[in-house]
N, C-alpha and C positions, 0 to 999 in steps of 0.2 A: 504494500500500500504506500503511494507517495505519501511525503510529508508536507502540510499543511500547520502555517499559521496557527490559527485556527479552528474549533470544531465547524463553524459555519460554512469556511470555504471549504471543508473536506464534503460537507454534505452538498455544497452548490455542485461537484465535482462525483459525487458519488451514484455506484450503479449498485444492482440487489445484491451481487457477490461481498461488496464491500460494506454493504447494509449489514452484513453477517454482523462483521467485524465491529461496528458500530454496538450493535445490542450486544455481542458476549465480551468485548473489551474495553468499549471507550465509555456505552450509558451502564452506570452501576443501578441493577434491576432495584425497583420497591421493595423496600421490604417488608412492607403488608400494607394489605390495601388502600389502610386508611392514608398512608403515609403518601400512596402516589395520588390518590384521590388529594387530599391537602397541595400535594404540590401544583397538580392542575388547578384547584379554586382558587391559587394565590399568585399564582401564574410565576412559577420560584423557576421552571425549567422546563429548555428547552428538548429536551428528549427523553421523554419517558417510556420506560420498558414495565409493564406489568409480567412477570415470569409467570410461566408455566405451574410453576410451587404453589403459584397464589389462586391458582382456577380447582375446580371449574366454578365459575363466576354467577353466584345466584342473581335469580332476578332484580331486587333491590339492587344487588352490586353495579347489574349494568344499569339500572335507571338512575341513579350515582352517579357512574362515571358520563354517563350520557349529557345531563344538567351540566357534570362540569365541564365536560369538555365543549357543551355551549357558549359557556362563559368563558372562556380561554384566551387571552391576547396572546401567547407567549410560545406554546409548545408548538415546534414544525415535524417532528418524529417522533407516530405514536406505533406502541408496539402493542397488540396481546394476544399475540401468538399464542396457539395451546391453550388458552384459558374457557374454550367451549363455549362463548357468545351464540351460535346460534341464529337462527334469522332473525327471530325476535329484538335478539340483541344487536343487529348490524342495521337493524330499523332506526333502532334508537339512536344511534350512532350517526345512524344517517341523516336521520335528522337533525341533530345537532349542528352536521356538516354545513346547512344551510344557514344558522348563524357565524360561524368560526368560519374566519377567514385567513387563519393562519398558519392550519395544518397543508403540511405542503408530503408529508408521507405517512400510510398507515400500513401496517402489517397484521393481514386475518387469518395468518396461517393455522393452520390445525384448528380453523373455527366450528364444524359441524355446519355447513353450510351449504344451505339446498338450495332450489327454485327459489323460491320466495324471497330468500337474502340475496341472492342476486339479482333479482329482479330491484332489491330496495337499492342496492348497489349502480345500475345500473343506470337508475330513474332520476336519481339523485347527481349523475355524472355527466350527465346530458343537461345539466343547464351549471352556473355560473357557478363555481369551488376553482378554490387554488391549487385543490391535490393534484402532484405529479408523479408521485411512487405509489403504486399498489399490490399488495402482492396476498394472492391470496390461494398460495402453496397447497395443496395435500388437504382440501373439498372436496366434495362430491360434486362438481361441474360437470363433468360428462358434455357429449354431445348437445342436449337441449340448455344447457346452462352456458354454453359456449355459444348457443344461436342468441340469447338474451344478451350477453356483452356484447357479441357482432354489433346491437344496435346501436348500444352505448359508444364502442369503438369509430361509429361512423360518425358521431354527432359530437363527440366530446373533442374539444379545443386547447386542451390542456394536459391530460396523462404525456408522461414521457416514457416511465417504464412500466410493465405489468407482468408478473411475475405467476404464472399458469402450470408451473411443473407438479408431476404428481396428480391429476384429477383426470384419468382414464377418457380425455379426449381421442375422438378416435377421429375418420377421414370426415365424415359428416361433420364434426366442429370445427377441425383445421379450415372446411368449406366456409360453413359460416363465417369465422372472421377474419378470412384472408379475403370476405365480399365486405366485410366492415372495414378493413383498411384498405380498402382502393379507395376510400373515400375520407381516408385520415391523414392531417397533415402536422402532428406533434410527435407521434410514438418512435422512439428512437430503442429500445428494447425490449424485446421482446421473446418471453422462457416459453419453453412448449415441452423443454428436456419432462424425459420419464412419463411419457404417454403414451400411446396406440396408436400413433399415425400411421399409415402406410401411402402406399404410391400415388393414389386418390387424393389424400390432401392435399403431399407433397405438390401436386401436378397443382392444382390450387395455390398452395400459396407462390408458386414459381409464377400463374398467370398474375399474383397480385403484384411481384417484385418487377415486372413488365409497367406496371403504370406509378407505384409506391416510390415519392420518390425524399421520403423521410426517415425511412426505420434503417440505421446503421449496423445493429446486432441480433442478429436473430439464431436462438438455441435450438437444436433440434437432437441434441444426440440423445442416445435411448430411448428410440422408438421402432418403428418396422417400415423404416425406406428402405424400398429397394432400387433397384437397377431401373425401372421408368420415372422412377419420384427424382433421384438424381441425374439423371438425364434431363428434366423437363427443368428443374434448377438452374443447373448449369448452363442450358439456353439462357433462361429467363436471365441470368447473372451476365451474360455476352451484352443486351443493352442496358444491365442495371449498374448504373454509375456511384451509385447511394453506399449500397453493404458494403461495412469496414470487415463484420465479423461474421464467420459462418461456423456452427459445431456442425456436425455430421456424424463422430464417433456413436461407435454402438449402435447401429443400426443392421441392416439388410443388403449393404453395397456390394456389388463383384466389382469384375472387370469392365462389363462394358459401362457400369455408373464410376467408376475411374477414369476409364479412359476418356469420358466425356466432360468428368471437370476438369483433367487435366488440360484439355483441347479448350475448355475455358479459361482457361487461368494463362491461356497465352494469349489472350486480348481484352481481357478482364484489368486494369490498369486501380484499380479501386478495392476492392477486398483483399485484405493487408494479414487477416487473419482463417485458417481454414484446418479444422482436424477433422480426418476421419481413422483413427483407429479402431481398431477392433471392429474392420467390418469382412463380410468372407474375399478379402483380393488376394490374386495371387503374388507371388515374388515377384514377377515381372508386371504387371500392373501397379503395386506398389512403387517398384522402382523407376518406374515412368513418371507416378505422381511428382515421387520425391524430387525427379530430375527438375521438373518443370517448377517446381515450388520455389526449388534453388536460384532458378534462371532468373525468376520473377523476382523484377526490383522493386514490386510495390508492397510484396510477401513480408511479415514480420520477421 
């Protein structure tokens, strides 16, 4: 992690991976409830972590934290990850959103969150909030909860990163909101690692990266591309001028989805970043990658 001044401009600067680093090192978690609750009503700090130790979060708790974080001038990164909120509770939350105008990151991970919290997620994103980091890891979004952000993703002015790994989107979601960002011009990251996608989405989000000409990072490794999903990419990447970063690892790739990002990657002037290990290539397919990755002077 660069070194930063500080905490403000690391977070003006920072992406999900470095969000880690944020909550388990830099914000020292609440140490009970009441104590992070207190520091949102007095508005003492700017980054609070509600821990996992402290959940699962009864109702009262989140109508609590909800008020207070209505009343907020102060906090830009809020965490409660794990703490089991709930739709109910990401309602509330959401609500709140529409007074607080200074949350600029929330983390919902591990929240038990269905339809319905996404949709409140959703409804609430599509008009006027500061928020630009959301990450809402290892939900149950699936395919239909991914068609519900599609719409969000199309309308909202503002997200920069959104952080989707872990919630069994398969080809029908990847579809969904790679038709929501052909029509988005903020998102600059974008997690999909550790899903279900196969060559159907893949083939989707490559027609999105054909007109998208804002999202720099897009995760995909650990999922089920294969050999047409990286093919249709790697075209799509021939006129996409934008992507800095591409995962690929762990996936479905042979030879001919090598040989064809290779065959990208020699007029590709722009994606600086690109792994796919551990996918089934041969030695000689790999080594072809490898060569071409070398040549390339815009490769990391």
């Amino acid at each position: 992690m660069a070194s930063f001044r500080t905490m403000d401009a690391f977070v003006e600067r920072c992406t999900y991976s470095d969000y880690s680093l944020i909550f388990h090192y830099l914000i020292k978690p609440a140490q009970t409830f009441s104590k992070g609750i207190s520091s949102l009503r007095h508005n003492e700090l700017k980054y609070i972590d509600f821990p996992e130790k402290l959940g699962p979060f009864t109702e009262d708790d989140i109508e609590t934290l909800g008020t207070a974080l209505a009343h907020n001038r102060r906090c830009v990164v809020l965490c409660v990850n794990g703490t089991g909120i709930g739709d109910d509770g990401v309602k509330i939350m959401m609500d709140a959103l529409a007074r607080n105008q200074t949350l600029l990151a929330i983390n919902l991970g591990h929240s038990n969150l269905k339809l319905p919290g996404l949709r409140h997620i959703s409804e609430r994103l599509q008009r006027d909030n500061p928020l630009e980091w959301l990450f809402l890891i290892n939900n149950h979004i699936r395919d239909d909860g991914a068609q519900i952000l599609s719409e969000m993703l199309a309308n909202n002015s503002q997200l920069v990163e959104i952080g989707l790994s872990y919630n069994r989107i398969a080809d029908a979601g990847a579809i969904s909101l790679s038709n929501g960002l052909k029509n988005n011009c903020c998102l600059r990251f974008l997690h999909l690692e550790q899903n279900i996608i196969g060559d159907e989405g893949a083939a989707a989000i490559a027609d999105m990266l054909k007109v998208n000409r804002t999202l720099t990072h897009l995760m995909l490794s650990f999922n089920k591309i294969g050999n047409p999903g990286a093919c249709a990419i790697a075209d799509a990447l021939k006129l996409n001028d934008t992507l800095f970063l591409l995962l690929l690892s762990q996936n479905q790739i042979g030879d001919e989805g090598a040989e064809a990002l290779a065959e990208m990657l020699r007029v590709n002037e722009t994606l600086a970043i690109l792994t796919s290990y551990n996918n089934p290539m041969s030695d000689e397919a790999c080594l072809g990658l490898f060569n071409v990755l070398t040549d390339n002077s815009s490769l990391l």
